[in-house]
Each structure stands twice: as structure tokens, then as C-alpha cells.
KEVOFI-164035 format. One record per atom (N, C-alpha, C): residue in three letters; x, y, z. Coordinates in steps of 0.05 Angstrom, whole numbers, plus 5000, padded with zeros to 4 digits. Last residue first. Layout:
! KEVOFI-164035
ALAXYZ
...
//
This chain:
! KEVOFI-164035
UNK545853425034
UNK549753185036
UNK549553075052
UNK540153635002
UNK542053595025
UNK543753385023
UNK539253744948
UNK539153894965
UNK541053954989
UNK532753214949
UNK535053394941
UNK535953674962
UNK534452725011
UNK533452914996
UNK534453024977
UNK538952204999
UNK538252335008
UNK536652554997
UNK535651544981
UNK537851744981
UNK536851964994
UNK534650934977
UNK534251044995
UNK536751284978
UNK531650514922
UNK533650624928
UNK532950884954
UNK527849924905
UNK528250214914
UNK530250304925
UNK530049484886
UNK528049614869
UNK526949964874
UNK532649204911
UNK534549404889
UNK532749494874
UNK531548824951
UNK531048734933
UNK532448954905
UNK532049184998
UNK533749024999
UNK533548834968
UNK528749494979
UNK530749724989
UNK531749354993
UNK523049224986
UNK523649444964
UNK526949414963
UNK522849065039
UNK523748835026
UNK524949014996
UNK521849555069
UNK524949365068
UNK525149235048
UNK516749575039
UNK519749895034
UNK521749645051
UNK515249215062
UNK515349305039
UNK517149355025
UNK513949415120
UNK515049145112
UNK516049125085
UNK510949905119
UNK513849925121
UNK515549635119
UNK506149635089
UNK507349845078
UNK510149885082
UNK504449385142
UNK505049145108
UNK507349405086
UNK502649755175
UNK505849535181
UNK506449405149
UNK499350055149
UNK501950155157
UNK504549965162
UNK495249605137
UNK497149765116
UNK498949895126
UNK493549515198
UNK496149365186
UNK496749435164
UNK490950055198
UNK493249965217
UNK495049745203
UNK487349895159
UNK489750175165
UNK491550065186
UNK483649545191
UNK485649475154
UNK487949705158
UNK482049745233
UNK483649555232
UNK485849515210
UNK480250195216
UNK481950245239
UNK484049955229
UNK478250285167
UNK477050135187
UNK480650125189
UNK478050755125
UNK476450865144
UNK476650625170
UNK479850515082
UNK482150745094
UNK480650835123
UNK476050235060
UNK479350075065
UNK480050265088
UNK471850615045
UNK471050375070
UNK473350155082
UNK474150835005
UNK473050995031
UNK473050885056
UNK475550424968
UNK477250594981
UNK476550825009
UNK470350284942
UNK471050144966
UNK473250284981
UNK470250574892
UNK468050614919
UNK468150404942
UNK474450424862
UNK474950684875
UNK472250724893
UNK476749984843
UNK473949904856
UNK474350154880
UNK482550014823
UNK480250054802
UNK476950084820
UNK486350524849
UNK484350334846
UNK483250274831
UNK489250954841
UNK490350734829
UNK489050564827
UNK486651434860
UNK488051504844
UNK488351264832
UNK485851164916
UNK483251274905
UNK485051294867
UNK490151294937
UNK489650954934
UNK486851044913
UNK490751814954
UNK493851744927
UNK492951314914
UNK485751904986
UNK486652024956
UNK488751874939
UNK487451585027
UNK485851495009
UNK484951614989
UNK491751925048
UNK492051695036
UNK489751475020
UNK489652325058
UNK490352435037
UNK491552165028
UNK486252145103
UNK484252265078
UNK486052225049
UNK490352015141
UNK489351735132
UNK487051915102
UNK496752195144
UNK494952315139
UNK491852045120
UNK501451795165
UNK501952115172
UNK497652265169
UNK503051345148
UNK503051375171
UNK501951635197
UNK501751385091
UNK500651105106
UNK501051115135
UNK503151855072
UNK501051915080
UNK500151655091
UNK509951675066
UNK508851855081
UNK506451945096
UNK508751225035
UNK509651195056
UNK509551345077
UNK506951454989
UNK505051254998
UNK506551215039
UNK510651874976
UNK508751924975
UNK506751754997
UNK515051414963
UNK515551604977
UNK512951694984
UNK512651104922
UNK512051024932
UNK513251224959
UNK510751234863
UNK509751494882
UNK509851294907
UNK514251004835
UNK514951264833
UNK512551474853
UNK511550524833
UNK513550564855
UNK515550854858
UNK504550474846
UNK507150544827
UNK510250584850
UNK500349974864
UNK502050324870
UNK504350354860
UNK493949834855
UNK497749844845
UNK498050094843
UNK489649504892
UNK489749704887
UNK493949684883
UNK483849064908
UNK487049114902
UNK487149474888
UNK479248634947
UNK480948994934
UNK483048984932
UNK478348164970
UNK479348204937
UNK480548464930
UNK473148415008
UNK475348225000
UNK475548244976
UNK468948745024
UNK472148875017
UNK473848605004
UNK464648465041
UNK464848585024
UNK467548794999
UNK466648355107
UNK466748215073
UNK466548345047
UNK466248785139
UNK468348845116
UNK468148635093
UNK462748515178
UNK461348715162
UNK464548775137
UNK464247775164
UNK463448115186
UNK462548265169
UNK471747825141
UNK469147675159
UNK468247965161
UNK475847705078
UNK475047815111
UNK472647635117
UNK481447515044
UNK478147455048
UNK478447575075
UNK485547995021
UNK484647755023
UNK481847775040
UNK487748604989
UNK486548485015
UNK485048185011
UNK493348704959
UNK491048614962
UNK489648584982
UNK498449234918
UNK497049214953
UNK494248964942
UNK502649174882
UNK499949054881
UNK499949074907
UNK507449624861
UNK507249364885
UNK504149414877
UNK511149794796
UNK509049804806
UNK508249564841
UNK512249584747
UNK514149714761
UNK512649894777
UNK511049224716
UNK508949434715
UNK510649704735
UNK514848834723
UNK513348924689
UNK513449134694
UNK514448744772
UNK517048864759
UNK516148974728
UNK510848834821
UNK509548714792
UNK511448814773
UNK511348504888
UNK511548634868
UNK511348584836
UNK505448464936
UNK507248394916
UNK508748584893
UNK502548414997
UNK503748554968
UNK505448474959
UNK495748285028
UNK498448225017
UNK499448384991
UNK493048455089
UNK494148545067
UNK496248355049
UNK491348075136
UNK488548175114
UNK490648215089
UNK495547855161
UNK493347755168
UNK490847785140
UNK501248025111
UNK499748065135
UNK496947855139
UNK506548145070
UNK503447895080
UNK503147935106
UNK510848265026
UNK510148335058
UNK507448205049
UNK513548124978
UNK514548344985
UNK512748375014
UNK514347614927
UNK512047704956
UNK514447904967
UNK513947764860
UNK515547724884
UNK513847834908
//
């Protein structure tokens, strides 16, 4: 299930694997070399992903570094302004489609009513 598509990013979800497939499609330029990266993010660390996609770009290419398989391209995803930028929009596009699809649930912290 397409879950958000951007210019570069597309994600899907992989219900098997219970898990979203981040991809990047074909680039130009000096990023060619990036086309094709995928990287599956579990959806148990997708709190996690959402936090550091807007908040901390090192510690987000730790939790993508973690799932990748082509873990020496993750330096060169998280470092170009551009691809980051629209992982942040493809990311919160996502989490809607997530949260309207019943695959993620919004609750409140523990803790708090």
C-alpha cells in the first residue's frame, strides 16, 4: 500500500513485514549514485523515526543506518539538504496515511490522561 510519494521519496507499506519501505527513486547530478536506496522501518520504531526526521538529522541517520542494507549510502541520504527535507514531508505524509489506514494508533504517552 502507497502510503506517501514525493519528487525523490516513495513509501510503502509492507503489512507482512509490518514494517514502511522508505525508497528513493532515480536522481540526477552528483546524488545519482543514491538511486534505488531503500531502507525498512519497522513500525515499532516508527515514534522514534518521526521524532529524529524533524528534530536531530546524525541521530536520524543512526535509527536508518540500523535498517539499511546499503549502510554506506546513509551518510550521503541524511547529509543532502534536499533528500532530508522531503523525508520530513514523505515521513509526516505517512504517519497520516499510517493513523488513517489502522496500522498506527495515536495514544497518549504513558503516564498521562
Amino acid at each position: 500500500m502507497l502510503l506517501a510519494q514525493g519528487r525523490h521519496w516513495r513509501v510503502t507499506l509492507l503489512r507482512k513485514h509490518g514494517c514502511a519501505l522508505f525508497v528513493l527513486g532515480k536522481l540526477a547530478g552528483e546524488l545519482e549514485e543514491l538511486s534505488a536506496f531503500e531502507v525498512e522501518v519497522p513500525l515499532t520504531r516508527w515514534n522514534s523515526l518521526v521524532k529524529l526526521a524533524e528534530s536531530d538529522r546524525k541521530l536520524l541517520g543512526g535509527l536508518l543506518l540500523d535498517h539499511a542494507d546499503a549502510k554506506d549510502l546513509v551518510a550521503r541520504v541524511v547529509a543532502s539538504d534536499r533528500l532530508l527535507g522531503e523525508l520530513q514531508r514523505v515521513v509526516r505524509d505517512a504517519t497520516v496515511a499510517l493513523v488513517e489506514a489502522g496500522a498506527l494508533v495515536i495514544a497518549p504517552a504513558s503516564g498521562e490522561e
